[in-house]
C-alpha positions as CSV (number, residue, x, y, z in Angstrom):
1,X,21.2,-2.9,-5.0
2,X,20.3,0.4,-6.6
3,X,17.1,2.2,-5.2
4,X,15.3,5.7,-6.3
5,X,12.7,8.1,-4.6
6,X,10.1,9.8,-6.0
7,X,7.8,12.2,-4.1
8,X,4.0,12.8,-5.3
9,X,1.6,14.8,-4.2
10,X,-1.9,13.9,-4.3
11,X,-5.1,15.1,-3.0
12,X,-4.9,13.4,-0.3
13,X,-1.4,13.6,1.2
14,X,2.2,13.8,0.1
15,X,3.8,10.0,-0.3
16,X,7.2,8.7,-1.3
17,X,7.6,5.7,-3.6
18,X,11.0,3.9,-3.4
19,X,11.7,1.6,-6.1
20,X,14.9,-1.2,-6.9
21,X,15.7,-2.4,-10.0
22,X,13.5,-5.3,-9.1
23,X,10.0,-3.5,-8.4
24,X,8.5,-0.9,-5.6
25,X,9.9,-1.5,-2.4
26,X,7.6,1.0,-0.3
27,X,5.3,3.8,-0.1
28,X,5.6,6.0,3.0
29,X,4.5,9.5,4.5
30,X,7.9,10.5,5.0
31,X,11.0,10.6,3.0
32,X,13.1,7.9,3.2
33,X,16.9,7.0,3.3
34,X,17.5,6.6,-0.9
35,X,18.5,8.9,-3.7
36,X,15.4,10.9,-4.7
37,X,15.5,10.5,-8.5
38,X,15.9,14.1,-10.7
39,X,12.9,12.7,-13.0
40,X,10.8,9.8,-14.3
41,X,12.3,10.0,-17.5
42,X,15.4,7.9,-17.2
43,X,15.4,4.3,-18.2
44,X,17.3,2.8,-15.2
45,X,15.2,0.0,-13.5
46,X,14.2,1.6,-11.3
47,X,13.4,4.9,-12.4
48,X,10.6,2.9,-15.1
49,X,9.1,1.2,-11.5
50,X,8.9,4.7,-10.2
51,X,7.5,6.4,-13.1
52,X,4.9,3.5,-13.4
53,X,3.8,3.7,-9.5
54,X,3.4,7.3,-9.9
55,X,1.2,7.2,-13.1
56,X,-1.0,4.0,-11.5
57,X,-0.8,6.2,-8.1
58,X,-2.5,9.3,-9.8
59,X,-5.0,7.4,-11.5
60,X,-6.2,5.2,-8.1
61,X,-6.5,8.8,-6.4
62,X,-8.4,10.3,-9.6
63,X,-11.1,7.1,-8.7
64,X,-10.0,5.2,-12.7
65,X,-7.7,2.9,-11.1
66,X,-8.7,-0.3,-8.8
67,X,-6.0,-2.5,-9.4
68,X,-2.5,-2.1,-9.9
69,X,0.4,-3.9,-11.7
70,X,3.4,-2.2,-10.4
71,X,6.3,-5.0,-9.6
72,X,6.8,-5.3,-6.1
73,X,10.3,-5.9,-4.1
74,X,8.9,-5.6,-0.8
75,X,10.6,-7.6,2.2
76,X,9.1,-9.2,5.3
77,X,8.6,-12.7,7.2
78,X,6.7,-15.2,5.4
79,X,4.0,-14.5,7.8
80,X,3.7,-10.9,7.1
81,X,3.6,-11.8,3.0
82,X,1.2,-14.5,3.6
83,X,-0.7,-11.3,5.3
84,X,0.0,-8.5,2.3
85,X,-1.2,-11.3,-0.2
86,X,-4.1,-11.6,1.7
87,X,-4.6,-8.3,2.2
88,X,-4.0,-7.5,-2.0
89,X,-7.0,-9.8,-2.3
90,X,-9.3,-7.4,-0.4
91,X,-11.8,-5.9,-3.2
92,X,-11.7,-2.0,-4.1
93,X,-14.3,-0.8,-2.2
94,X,-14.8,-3.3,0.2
95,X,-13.4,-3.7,3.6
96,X,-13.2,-6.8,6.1
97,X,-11.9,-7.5,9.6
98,X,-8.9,-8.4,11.1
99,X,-10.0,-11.9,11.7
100,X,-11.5,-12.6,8.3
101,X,-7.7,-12.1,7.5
102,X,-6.9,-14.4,10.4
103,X,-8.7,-17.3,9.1
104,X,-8.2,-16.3,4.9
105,X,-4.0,-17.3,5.9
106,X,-5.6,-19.9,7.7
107,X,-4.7,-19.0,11.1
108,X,-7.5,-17.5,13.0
109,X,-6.1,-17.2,16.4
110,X,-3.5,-14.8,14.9
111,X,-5.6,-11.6,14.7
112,X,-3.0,-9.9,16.9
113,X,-0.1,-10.4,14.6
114,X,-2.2,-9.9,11.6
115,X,-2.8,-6.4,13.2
116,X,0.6,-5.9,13.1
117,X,1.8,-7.3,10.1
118,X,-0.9,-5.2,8.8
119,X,0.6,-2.3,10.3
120,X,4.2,-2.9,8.7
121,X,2.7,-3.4,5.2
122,X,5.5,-0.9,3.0
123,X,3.2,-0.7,-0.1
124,X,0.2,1.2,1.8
125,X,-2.8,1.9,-0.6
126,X,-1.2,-0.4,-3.2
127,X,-1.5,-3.5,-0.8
128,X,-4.7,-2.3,0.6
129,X,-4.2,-2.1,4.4
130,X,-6.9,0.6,4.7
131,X,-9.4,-1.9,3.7
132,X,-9.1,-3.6,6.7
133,X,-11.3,-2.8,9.6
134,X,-12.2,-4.1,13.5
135,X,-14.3,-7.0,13.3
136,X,-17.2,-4.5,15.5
137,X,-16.9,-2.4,12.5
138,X,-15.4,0.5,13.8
139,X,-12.5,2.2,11.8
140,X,-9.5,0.3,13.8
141,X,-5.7,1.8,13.1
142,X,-3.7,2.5,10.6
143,X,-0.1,3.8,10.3
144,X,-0.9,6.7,8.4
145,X,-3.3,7.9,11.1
146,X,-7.3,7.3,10.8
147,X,-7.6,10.8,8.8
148,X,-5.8,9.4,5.5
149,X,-7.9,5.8,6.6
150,X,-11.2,7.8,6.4
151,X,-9.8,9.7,3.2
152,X,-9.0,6.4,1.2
153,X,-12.3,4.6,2.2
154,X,-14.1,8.1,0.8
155,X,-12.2,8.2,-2.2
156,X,-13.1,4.3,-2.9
157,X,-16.6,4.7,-1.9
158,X,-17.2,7.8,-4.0
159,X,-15.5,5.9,-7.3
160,X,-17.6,2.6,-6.9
């Protein structure tokens, strides 16, 4: 399957978006292992999924976007989807615990797991795994270190 990188900076921090011809397979801090794309103005696939994550990406950091629509080809266990789906349901803004996923997948012994499925989630900011929290309400982890956590909580408190 054909894939593409794009790299964008944003006020923030530098990401990566790799796309297929089927939708956005991550967003990561560091390149990754694909062809980085020459532009955004091709009409491949793939190159249209970039170009579209990268406009929607600009507008969430500029605080006009809450939502996005960018086809996603993300892979994972069922349980790990079950979490990202859960986790895509989190409102901008907002954030909840570990365990409120736990028992929203209806499994609320697996708070562990849920920790780390949240902590594999490839489509950070656009399935929001910064919204998610320890159940004392202290800031918990996140892959991209607690700095860019803080950041994106700012950013969506500032835009509500």
């Amino acid at each position: 399957m054909k894939t593409a990188q794009w790299k964008i900076g944003t006020k923030i921090r530098t990401l990566y978006l790799v796309a297929s011809e089927k939708g956005l397979q991550g967003i990561y801090w560091k390149k990754q292992n694909a062809p980085m794309a020459k532009s955004l103005q091709g009409t491949s696939p793939e190159i249209k999924i970039l170009a579209r994550a990268a406009r929607q990406m600009e507008e969430y950091m500029k605080g006009t976007r809450r939502t996005f629509d960018v086809p996603m080809d993300v892979a994972g266990t069922p349980f790990q989807k079950s979490v990202w789906k859960a986790l895509s349901g989190i409102p901008y803004g907002r954030t909840c615990s570990y365990q409120d996923i736990a028992r929203g997948i209806k499994n609320p012994k697996a708070v562990r797991a849920v920790g780390t499925a949240n902590g594999k989630n490839p489509l950070c900011i656009l399935v929001p795994c910064h919204r998610v929290i320890a159940a004392d309400g202290s800031i918990g982890g996140y892959a991209g270190g607690l700095v860019m956590k803080r950041r994106l909580l700012e950013l969506e408190k500032k835009a509500v």
